[in-house]
C-alpha positions as a printed NumPy array, in Angstrom:
array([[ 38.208, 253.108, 144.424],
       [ 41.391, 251.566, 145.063],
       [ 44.264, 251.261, 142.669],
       [ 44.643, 247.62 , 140.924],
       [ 46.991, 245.43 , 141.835],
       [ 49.811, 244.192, 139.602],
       [ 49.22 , 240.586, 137.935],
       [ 51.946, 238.145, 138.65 ],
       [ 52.874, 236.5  , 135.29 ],
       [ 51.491, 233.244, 137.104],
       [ 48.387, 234.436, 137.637],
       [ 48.075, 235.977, 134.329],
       [ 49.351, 232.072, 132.98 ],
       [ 46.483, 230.317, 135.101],
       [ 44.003, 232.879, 133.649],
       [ 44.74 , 231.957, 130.176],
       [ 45.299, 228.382, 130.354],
       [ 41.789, 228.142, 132.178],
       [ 40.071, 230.23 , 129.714],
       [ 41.612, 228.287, 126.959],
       [ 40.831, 224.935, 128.198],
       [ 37.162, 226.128, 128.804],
       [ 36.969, 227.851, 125.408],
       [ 38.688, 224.616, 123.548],
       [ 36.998, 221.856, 125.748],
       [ 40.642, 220.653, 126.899],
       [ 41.234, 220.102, 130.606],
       [ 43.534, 222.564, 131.879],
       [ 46.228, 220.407, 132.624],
       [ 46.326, 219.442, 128.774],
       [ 47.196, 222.981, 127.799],
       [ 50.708, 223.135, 127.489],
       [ 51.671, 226.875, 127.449],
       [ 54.742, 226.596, 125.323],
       [ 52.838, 225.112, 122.623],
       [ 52.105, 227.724, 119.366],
       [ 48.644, 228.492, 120.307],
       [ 47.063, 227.213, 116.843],
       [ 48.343, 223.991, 118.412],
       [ 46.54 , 224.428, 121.102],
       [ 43.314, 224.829, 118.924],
       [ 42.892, 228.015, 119.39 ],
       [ 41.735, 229.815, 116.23 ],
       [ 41.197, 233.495, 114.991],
       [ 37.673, 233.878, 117.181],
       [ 39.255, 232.341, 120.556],
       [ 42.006, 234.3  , 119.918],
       [ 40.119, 238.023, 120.046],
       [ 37.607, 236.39 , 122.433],
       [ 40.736, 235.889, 124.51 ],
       [ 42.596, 239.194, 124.023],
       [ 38.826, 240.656, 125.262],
       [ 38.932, 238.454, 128.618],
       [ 42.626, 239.281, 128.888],
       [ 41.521, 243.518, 128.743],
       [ 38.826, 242.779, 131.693],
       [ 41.702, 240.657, 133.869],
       [ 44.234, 243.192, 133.45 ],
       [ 41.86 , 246.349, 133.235],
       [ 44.018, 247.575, 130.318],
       [ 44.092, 247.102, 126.372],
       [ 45.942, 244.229, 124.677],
       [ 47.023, 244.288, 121.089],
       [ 44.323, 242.206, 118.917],
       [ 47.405, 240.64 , 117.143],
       [ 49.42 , 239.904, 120.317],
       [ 48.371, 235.785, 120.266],
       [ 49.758, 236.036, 117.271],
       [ 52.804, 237.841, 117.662],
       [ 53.537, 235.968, 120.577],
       [ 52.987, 232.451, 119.402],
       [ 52.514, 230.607, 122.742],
       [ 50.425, 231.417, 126.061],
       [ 54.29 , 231.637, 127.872],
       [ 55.42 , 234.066, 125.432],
       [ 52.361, 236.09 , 125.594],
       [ 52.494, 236.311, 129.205],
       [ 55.918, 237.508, 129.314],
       [ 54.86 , 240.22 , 126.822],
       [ 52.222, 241.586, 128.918],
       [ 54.018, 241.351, 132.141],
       [ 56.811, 242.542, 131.191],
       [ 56.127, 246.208, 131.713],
       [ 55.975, 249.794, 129.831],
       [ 58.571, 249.776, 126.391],
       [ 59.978, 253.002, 125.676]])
């Protein structure tokens, strides 16, 4: 098996907005990823639903509270790109 490549933070962006538009019925180009994502409608059940689609994209765990920590989709993103903290 070969080793996984790393996800650009665009790609990780188009993952999310898709899955959010398809899991809040708004087109794609609607989701604005600098909104707060409550604004976005996304509630506490999209949010974990999203954290588990995020795990199977990136083939790694992400904190159940990171939506919330990170407050926006561009935020988040930057979080889990951003690499290994010490």
């Amino acid at each position: 098996m070969s080793e996984q490549t790393a996800t650009t933070p665009a790609e990780l962006r188009a993952f999310v907005v898709d899955h959010v538009a398809r899991t809040t019925g708004v087109p794609a180009a609607d989701v604005d990823a600098a909104q707060p994502i409550a604004a976005l409608g996304v509630d506490s059940v999209h949010a974990i639903d999203l954290v588990v689609a995020c795990e199977r994209f990136l083939g790694r765990p992400v904190p159940d509270d990171l939506l919330w920590r990170a407050l926006s989709i561009d935020a988040m993103v930057e979080q889990l790109t951003a690499g290994p903290r010490g």
